[in-house]
N, C-alpha and C positions, 0 to 999 in steps of 0.2 A: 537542513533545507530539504524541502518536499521539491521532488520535479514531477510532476503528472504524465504518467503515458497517456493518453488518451485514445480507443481506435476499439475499432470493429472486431470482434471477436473472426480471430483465426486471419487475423490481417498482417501478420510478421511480427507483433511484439516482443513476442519471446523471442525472436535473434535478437533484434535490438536491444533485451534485456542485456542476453548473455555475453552481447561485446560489451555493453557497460562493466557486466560482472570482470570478464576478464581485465578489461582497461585498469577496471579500481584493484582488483589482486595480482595485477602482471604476471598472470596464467592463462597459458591456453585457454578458448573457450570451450565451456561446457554448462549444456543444459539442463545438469546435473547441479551446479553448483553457484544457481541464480541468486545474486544479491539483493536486499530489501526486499519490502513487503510484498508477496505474490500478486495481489488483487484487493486495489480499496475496498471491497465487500468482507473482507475475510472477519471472523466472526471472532477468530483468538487475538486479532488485531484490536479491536473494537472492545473484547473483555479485558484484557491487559491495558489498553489506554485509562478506559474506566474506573477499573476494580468493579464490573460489573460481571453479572453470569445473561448472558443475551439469550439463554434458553430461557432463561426467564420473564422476557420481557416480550412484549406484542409487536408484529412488523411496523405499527404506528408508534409504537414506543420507539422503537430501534433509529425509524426514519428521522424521528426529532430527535436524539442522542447522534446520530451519527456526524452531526458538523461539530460537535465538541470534541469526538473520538479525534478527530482530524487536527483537531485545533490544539491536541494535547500531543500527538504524534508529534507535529510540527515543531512543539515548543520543546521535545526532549531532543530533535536533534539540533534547532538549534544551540541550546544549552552544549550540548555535546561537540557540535561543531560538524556533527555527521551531516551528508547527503545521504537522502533515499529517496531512489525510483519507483514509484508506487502506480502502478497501472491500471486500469480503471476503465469499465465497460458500461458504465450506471448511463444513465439519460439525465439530465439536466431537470430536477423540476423546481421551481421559482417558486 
């Protein structure tokens, strides 16, 4: 299951990450040792969903791939049973 940070760059997400991180490894927190995916934009996130290489593709290429990147993320944790907190700075466009 995907939970979506949503927020304003330099708005606290990363504590809220890191009590998540520590909650799920019952360790101390550290910002060192943040769980799940850093930022829906990430580009190794996006190539591994795929099997694609994103340097190779156009910012309009990538914009229409990227709800499938998501839509594949999603379905491995399901399958797996994982939760991941995935944070996310993007704008919304319809």
């Amino acid at each position: 299951m995907t939970i979506w940070l949503a927020s304003y760059p330099k708005s606290g997400n990363t504590w809220l990450r890191a009590m998540y991180s520590a909650w799920r490894s019952q360790e101390p927190a550290r910002l060192d040792r943040l769980q799940g995916v850093p930022i829906a934009a990430s580009r190794q996130a996006f190539d591994d969903a795929l099997g694609l290489n994103s340097a190779d593709l156009t910012a309009d290429e990538i914009d229409l791939l990227r709800p499938r990147a998501d839509e594949v993320i999603e379905a491995q944790d399901r399958r797996s049973g994982e939760m991941r907190l995935r944070k996310v700075h993007d704008a919304l466009f319809t």
